[in-house]
C-alpha positions, -999 to +999 in steps of 0.1 A: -525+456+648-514+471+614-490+446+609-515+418+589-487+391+591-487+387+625-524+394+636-552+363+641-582+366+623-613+349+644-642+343+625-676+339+643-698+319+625-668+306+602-683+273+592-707+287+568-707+292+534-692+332+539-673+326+569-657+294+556-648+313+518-633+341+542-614+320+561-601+301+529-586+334+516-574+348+544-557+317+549-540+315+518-535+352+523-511+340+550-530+350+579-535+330+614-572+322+611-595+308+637-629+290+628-653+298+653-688+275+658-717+270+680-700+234+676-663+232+684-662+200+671-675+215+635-653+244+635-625+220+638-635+197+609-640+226+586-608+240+600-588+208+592-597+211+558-591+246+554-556+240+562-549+212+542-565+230+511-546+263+519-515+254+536-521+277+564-523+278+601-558+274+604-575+257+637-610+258+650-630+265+684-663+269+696-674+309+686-664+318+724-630+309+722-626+321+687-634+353+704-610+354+727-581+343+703-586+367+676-569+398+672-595+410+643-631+392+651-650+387+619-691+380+625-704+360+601-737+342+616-773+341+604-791+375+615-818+355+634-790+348+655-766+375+658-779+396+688-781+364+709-741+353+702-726+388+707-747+396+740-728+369+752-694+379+740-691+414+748-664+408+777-641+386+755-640+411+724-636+442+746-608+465+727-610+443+694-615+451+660-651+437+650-658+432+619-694+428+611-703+417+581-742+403+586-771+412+566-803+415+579-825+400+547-858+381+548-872+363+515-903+357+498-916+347+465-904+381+452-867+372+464-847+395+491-855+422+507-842+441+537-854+440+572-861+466+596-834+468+626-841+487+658-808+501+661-806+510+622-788+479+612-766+451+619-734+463+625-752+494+647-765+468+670-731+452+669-721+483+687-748+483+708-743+449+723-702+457+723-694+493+740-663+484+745-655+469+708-639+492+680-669+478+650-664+480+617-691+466+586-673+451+561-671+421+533-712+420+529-709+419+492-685+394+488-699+359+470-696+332+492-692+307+461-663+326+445-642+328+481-652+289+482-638+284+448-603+272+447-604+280+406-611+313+416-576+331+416-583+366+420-618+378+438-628+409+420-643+429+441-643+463+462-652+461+499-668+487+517-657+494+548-672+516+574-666+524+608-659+555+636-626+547+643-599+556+618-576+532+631-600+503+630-609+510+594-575+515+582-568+481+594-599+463+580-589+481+542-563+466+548-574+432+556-597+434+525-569+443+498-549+412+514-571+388+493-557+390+454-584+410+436-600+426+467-598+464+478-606+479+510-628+514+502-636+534+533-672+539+527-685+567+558-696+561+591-712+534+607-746+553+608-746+546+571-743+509+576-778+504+568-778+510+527-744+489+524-762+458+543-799+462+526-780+464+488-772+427+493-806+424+485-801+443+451-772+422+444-795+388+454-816+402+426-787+407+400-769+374+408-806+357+399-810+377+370-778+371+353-769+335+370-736+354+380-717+359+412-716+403+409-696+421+432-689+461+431-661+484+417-661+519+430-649+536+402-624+572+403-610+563+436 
């Protein structure tokens, strides 16, 4: 599983705007990636042109069958309907890497703000529906329109990645400093997931601000 070249990514969701810019540099990172989509027939569209843009082994499947062919699962779906997919998916991504990257936002004329979760966020209820699933919360300040952009060389950005299993996080660092420009930065426990998913909303605020695409840098590490 450490060994990136020869491990399928799956990504849940992957036919939106963060799943599809994921997919696009993981791709081009070299990487066996797997569109997954309520529609099959979508994920294999969008995977067809992945592929031809990147070069890369890059196929598509509904989100269930992504599941089972990934080695690393990323979840990349709207938050109104994340509980719902992985309730149903807990059996096909028992002992995988999970990689939860959802954030729980709602919007309103004062832009984006975070939403309460029962279990204390996203990637917590991740685990809650997936016992049997090593999770990990990753890649939820990444800009969706600079993965998407093939001008865009190098994505500058850190990714924080937190999780409970060493192993698992190791591996997701990992998977984050494949991308030029990327690093992986362990960033605590899952518990803390909560702040790292509700500072999207800070960065909503910047992005609108500025009219840029902002990202983090964790600086003396």
């Amino acid at each position: 599983m450490t060994d990136l070249t020869v491990s399928t990514v799956a990504i849940l969701g992957g036919t939106g705007p963060q799943g599809r810019g994921l997919a696009r540099r993981f791709a081009a990172a070299g990487l066996a990636v797997v569109v997954g989509s309520r529609s099959a027939e979508r994920a294999a569209d969008t995977a067809a042109m992945l592929a031809e843009a990147t070069g890369a082994a890059v196929t598509g499947a509904a989100n269930a069958d992504a599941a089972a062919a990934g080695d690393v699962v990323i979840v990349a779906v709207p938050w109104d309907g994340h509980a719902e997919l992985l309730s149903g998916l807990a059996g096909a991504l028992a002992g995988k890497v999970v990689v939860d990257c959802v954030n729980p936002l709602g919007f309103d004329k004062q832009g984006a703000y975070p939403l309460l979760v029962e279990e204390g966020s996203a990637a917590e209820q991740a685990r809650a529906l997936l016992p049997d699933s090593r999770v990990v919360a990753a890649f939820h300040h990444v800009s969706a329109v600079l993965l998407e952009d093939a001008d865009v060389a190098e994505v500058d950005t850190d990714v924080l990645v937190l999780g409970d299993d060493r192993e698992a996080t190791d591996l997701v660092q990992a998977l984050a400093s494949s991308v030029p420009g990327m690093r992986g930065v362990f960033g605590g426990r899952l518990r803390n997931a909560h702040q790292v998913e509700a500072l999207t909303a800070n960065l909503i605020s910047i992005n609108r601000r500025y009219k840029a695409h902002a990202g983090l840098r964790v600086t003396d590490v």
